[in-house]
N, C-alpha and C positions, 0 to 999 in steps of 0.2 A: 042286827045280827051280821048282816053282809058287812057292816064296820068294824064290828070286833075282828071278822076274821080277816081282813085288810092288816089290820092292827098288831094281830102274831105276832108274836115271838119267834116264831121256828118261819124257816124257810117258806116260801109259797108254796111247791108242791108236798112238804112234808106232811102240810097242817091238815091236808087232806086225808093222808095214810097215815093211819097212827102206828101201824105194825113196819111202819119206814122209820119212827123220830128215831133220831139219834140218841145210843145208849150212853152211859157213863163208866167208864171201867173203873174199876173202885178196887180198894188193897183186899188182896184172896181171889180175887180172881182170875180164874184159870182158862186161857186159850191153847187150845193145841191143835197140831196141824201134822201129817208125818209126811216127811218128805224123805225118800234111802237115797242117797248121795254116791255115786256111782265111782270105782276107782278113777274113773276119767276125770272128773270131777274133783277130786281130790289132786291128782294130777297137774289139770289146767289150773289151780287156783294155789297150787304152790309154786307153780311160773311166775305168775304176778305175785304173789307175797314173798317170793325169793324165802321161801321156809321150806325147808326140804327136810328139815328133822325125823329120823329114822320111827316116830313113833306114829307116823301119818303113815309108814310106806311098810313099815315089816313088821311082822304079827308076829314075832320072836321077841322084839325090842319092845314092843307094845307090853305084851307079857311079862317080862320081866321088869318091867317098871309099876307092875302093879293092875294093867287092862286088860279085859278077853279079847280083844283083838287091835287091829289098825283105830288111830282116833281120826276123825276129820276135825278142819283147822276148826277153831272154836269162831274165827271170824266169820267162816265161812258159811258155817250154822248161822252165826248174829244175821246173815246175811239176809237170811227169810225173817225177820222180824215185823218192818216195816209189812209182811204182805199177809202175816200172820196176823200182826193188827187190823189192817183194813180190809181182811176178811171177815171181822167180827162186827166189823162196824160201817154204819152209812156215814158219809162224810156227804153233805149237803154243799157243799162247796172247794173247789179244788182251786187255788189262783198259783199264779208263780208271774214274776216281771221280767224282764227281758230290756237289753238297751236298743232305744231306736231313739228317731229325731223328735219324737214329743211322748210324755209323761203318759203311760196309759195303764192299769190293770183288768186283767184279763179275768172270769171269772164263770167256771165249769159247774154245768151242773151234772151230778154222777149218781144215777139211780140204780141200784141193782136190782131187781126183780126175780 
């Protein structure tokens, strides 16, 4: 027994908590998350995107184009996707590499509880 679970598939600490394996998102599946995006926020992020297009900034032009009110940048929404994802989900391992003077990868373990 002690070797099969040596032997795992899943992570070391996963195989232990089964209400931890990591899920699979599969087509139809729906995560949501609501985040209200403050005019500030729309603001600083049309600094950096240099979009200043009047259907972000005045609820007249919004309107008349066809919305109830101001839109925020659609990138800026994309923005929370990555956090929208990996709050759905356990990721049993996190790596990223880095240059330095010898070859190494790094590799995190991230449990949420």
């Amino acid at each position: 027994m002690f070797i099969n679970n040596l032997l795992s598939t899943k992570p070391p600490l996963l195989r232990y908590f089964s209400s931890l394996e990591p899920r699979i998102l599969k087509t139809g599946d729906i995560l949501r998350q609501t985040r209200i995006f403050s005019s500030e926020d729309v603001v600083e992020y049309s600094k950096v995107s240099h979009d200043s297009n009047p259907l972000h900034f005045n609820s007249e032009s919004a309107r008349n184009a066809g919305f109830d009110d101001r839109l925020v940048h659609g990138m800026l929404v994309a923005s929370m996707f990555p956090q929208i994802i990996s709050s759905h989900f356990v990721s049993p391992t996190v790596s990223f590499s880095f240059f330095s003077s010898f070859p190494c990868v790094v590799l995190w373990l991230l449990l949420i509880l």
